[in-house]
C-alpha positions, -999 to +999 in steps of 0.1 A: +130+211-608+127+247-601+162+265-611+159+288-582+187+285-565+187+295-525+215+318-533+182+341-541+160+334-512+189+354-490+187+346-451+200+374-433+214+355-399+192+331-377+202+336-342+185+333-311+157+358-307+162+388-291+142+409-270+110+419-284+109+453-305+085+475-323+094+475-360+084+503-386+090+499-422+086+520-458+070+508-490+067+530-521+035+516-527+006+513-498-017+481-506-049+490-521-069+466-500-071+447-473-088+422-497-067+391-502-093+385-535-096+416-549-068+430-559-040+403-578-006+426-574+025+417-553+023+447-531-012+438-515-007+397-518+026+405-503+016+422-472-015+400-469+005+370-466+017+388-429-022+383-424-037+356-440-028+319-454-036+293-474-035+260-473-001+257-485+028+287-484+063+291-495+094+289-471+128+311-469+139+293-502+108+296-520+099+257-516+061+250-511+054+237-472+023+230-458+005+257-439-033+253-432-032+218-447-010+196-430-008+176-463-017+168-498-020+141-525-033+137-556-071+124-562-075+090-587-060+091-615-050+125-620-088+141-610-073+164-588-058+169-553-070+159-513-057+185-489-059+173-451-065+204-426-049+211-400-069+208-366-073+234-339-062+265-362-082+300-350-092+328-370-082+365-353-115+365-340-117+332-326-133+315-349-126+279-354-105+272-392-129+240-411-133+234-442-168+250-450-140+283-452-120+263-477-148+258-496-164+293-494-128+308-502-129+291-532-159+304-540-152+337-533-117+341-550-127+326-582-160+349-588-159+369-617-155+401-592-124+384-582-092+393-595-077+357-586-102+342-608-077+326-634-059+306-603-091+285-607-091+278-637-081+242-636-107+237-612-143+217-619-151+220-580-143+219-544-158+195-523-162+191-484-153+156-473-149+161-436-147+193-414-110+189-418-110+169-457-110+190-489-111+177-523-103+200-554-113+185-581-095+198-613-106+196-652-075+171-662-040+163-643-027+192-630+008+184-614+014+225-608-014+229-585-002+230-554+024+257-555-004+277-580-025+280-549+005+295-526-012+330-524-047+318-523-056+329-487-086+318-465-113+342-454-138+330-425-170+324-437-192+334-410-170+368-403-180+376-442-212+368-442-215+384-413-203+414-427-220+414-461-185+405-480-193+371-494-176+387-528-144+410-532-155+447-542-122+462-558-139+490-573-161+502-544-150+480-514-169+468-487-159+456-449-131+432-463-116+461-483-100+481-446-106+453-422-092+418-414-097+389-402-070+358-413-051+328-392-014+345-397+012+351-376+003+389-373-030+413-374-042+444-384-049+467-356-050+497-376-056+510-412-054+544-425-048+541-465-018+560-477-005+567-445-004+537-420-014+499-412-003+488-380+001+452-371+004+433-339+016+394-331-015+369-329-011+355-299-035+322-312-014+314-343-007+279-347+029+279-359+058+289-334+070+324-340+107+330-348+103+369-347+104+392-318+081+422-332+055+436-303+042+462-332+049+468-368+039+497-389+042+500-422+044+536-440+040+542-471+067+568-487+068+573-523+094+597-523+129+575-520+147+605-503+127+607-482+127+570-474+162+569-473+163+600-448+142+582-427+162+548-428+194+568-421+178+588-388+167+558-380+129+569-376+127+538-401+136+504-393+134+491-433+132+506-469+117+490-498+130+501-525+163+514-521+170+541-548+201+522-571+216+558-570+219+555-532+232+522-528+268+526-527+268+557-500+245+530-478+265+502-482+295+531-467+275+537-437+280+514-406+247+518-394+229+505-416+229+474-446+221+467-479+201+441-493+205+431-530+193+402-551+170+396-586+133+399-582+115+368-605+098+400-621+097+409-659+095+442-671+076+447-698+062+468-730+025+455-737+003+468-764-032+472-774-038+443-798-078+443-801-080+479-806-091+495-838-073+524-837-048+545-812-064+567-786-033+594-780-021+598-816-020+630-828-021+620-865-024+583-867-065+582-854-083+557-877-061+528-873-038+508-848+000+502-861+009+483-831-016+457-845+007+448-868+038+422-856+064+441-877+055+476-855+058+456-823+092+442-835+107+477-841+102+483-808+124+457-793+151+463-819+150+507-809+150+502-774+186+499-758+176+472-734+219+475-722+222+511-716+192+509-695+205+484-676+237+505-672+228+541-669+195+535-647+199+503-629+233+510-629+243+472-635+220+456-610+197+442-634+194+414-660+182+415-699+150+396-704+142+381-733+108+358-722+080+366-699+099+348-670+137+344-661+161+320-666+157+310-629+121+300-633+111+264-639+102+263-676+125+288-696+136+286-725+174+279-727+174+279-768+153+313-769+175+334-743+188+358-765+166+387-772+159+412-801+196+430-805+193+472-801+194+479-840+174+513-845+182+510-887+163+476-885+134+493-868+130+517-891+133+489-921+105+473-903+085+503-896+088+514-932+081+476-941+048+477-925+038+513-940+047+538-911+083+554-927+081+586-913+066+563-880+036+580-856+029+593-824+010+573-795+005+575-760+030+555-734+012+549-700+037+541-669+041+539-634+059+568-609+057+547-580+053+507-590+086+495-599+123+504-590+133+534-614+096+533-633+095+566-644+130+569-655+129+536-678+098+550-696+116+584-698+150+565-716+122+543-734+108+572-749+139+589-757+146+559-775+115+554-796+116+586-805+150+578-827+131+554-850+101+581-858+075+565-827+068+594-811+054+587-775+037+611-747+047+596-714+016+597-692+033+584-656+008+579-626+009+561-593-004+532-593-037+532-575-043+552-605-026+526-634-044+497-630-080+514-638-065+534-666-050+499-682-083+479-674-104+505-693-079+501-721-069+539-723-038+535-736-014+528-768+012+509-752+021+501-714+046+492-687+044+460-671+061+439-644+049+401-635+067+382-616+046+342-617+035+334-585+042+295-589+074+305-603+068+286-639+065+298-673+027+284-673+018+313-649+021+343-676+011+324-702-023+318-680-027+357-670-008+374-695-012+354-731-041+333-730-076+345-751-093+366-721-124+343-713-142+355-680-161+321-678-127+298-685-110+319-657-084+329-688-064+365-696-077+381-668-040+404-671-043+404-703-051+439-710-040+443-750-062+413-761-037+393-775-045+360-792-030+327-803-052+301-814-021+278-810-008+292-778-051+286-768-046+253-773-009+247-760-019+261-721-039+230-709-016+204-723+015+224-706-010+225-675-016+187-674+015+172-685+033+151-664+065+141-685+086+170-680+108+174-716+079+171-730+063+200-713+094+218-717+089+211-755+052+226-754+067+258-729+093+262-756+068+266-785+049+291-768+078+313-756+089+310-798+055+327-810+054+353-781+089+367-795+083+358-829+048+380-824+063+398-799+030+400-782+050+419-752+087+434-755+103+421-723+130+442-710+148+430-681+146+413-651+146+438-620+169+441-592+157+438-554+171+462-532+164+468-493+178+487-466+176+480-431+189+493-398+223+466-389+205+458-360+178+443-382+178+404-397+151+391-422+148+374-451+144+383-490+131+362-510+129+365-550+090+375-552+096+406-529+075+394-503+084+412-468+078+385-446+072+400-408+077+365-392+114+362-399+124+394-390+147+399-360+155+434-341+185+431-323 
């Protein structure tokens, strides 16, 4: 059973709806598409869900409802999974919902120019039953499944092909990348990248709205003053992120609220594991230390994961020690402690593995991805630097991260993930697993790590039924990731929105703003 308590998912008041508002809110981040298969990050799948669905989405507390499938069940004896459509369901345009654009979804969103490839990777086909029958046909049991497709959304066939954008185009975009055209509660009406998306209620959803939003438009502001001088004039209606400095003068002022609550995101150190050598050393050129597991395990032990937490987070955050949290399904009880902060071990180990006087390297990090981004690489580095590993801090927004990281110019990395079926198989699939373009496999996996054990571990976690011993295989694997420390995880980070008090809505633990429960009095 997921460990998730509702206690995370908060629900902000459910009273009768009021009358019917325009609503304007601020992101740090702007989604870099309009692309539900091109671009796998929470701040454009996140959005999109306002947009688009699947056949199956996730409620206030993070369960797994039906959406455009009315219902599900599992094909023979474990071949896979027969989702029933729901009947009558129009696209924005009109268009009637069938399951030629289940089918042609599929076969969009796991093309190798999609970056929701790996979601497919149980999957041996789709088939077309009916106009309103679909069976997915997977490689061997798969009792996740269902909640791994929750962010798989549903494109119109004839509206792509119509528009020549029968494939995602993330690094030159096509019709899909500023234009819309899903079966969600809301629409776009307008996109201007990096400085507005408007949306406006479709009046042909299926499902019966519980928000009372004419208009909504989303802003993106990446300086937090300047977000939080909006939210306090009230030219804003919501703020995500709240800077953690200006919390406790919000939560003082009547007029407006505070949000707070754990994210199921990691934050994480990665590093380049299948490089030969470092690219932003000054001195250290013809080899890679970080290749070596004793380097990566002086990192954990010189970074002061603790005075992170309480200096920049100011005690709103959680130590990590595995690439999910203790509230995901699948953690490892007996593995929660992580590497103590001991910076004379580090420098045993460095010294161990020939680096005594330790090296210089390049760190890459966000300025505008994560809560306080730029400030944990800055205490990061500060840290490092007290063990001999000398880094240059190279912080960039994001739209300009993600091709930096996938062309591998880097020597180590920032990295959050939060698992979008909220089990400890999710990371291992995107994060840990051998990168294999044809097996749908790594496709986050930037450094090139690999287990041969961990390889051969992922499909037997994937199709087992008996829980303790899945648990047993999900163990193993978390025990060679910090034994290898193939990532240093950090911490788990906070969520923190503000809102005007006149405004009620929902925050759930993957940091999904979700437009249709949200309430202006």
């Amino acid at each position: 059973m997921l460990r998730l308590t509702t206690a995370l998912a908060l629900c902000l008041g459910m009273t009768a709806p009021a009358m019917a508002k325009e609503f304007t809110w601020a992101e740090t981040t702007d989604p870099q598409t309009m692309d539900p298969h091109a671009v796998n990050s929470a701040a454009v799948l996140g959005f999109l869900n306002n947009v688009y669905e699947g056949l199956v989405r996730r409620n206030k507390e993070m369960e797994i409802e039906p959406a455009l499938a009315t219902s599900w069940e599992p094909i023979g004896a474990g071949d896979g999974w027969r989702f029933h459509l729901r009947e009558g369901v129009k696209f924005h345009d009109g268009s009637d919902f069938t399951a030629e654009d289940v089918l042609f979804s599929y076969e969009r969103a796991s093309s190798e120019q999609a970056d929701t490839s790996s979601w497919f990777a149980p999957v041996s086909e789709v088939r077309v039953v009916d106009d309103y029958t679909v069976d997915i046909v997977t490689t061997s049991p798969n009792p996740i499944f269902p909640d791994s497709i929750a962010n798989w959304m549903i494109l119109d066939s004839g509206w792509a092909a119509a528009h020549d954008t029968g494939r995602p185009d993330k690094e030159n975009g096509n019709f899909a990348t500023l234009n819309t055209n899903g079966t969600g509660a809301f629409r776009v009406t307008a996109r201007e990248p990096g400085l507005r998306t408007v949306l406006e209620p479709f009046a042909g959803w299926w499902d019966e709205a519980a928000h009372n939003i004419t208009r909504a438009e989303l802003t993106p502001i990446q300086n937090p003053a300047t977000a939080v001088a909006a939210l306090l004039s009230g030219d804003i209606d919501f703020i995500n992120p709240v800077p953690i400095q200006d919390t406790e003068r919000l939560k003082q002022n009547p007029d407006v609220k505070v949000i707070q609550g754990i994210e199921a995101r990691v934050m994480m150190l990665g590093f380049p594991h299948e490089a030969d050598r470092l690219k932003f050393s000054t001195e250290t050129t013809d080899k890679n230390p970080f290749g070596d597991m004793r380097v990566r395990q002086a990192v954990a032990h010189a970074i002061n994961v603790p005075a992170i937490l309480q200096t920049i987070m100011r005690g709103n955050a959680e130590e990590a020690s595995q690439l999910v949290s203790a509230a995901m399904r699948g953690y490892s009880d007996e593995l929660a402690p992580r590497p103590v902060y001991n910076p004379d071990q580090a420098r045993a180990l460095l010294s161990e593995a020939g680096y005594p006087d330790g090296f210089s390297f390049g760190l890459k990090c966000t300025n505008d991805r994560y809560l306080n981004d730029e400030s944990v690489c800055q205490a990061v580095t500060g840290m490092l630097a007290q063990v001999g590993l000398r880094a240059t801090l190279d912080a960039m927004p994001v739209q300009n991260y993600w091709p930096e990281l996938r062309a591998d110019n880097y020597d180590m990395f920032l990295l959050g993930w939060s698992p979008g079926t909220f089990d400890a198989e999710h990371p291992i699939r995107f994060l840990v697993a051998t990168p294999d373009e044809e097996a749908k496999l790594g496709s986050w996996n930037f450094g090139g790590y690999s287990s041969a054990r961990v390889d051969a571990l992922l499909p037997l976690i994937q199709s087992e039924i008996d829980e303790p011993k899945r648990q047993a295989m999900l163990d193993e694997v978390a025990g060679i990731l910090q034994e290898e420390m193939a990532y240093v995880p950090l911490y788990v980070q906070p969520l923190i929105w503000g809102a005007q008090a006149n405004v009620e809505l929902t925050q759930r633990p993957d940091n999904f703003f979700i437009l249709r429960w949200v309430t202006v009095n």
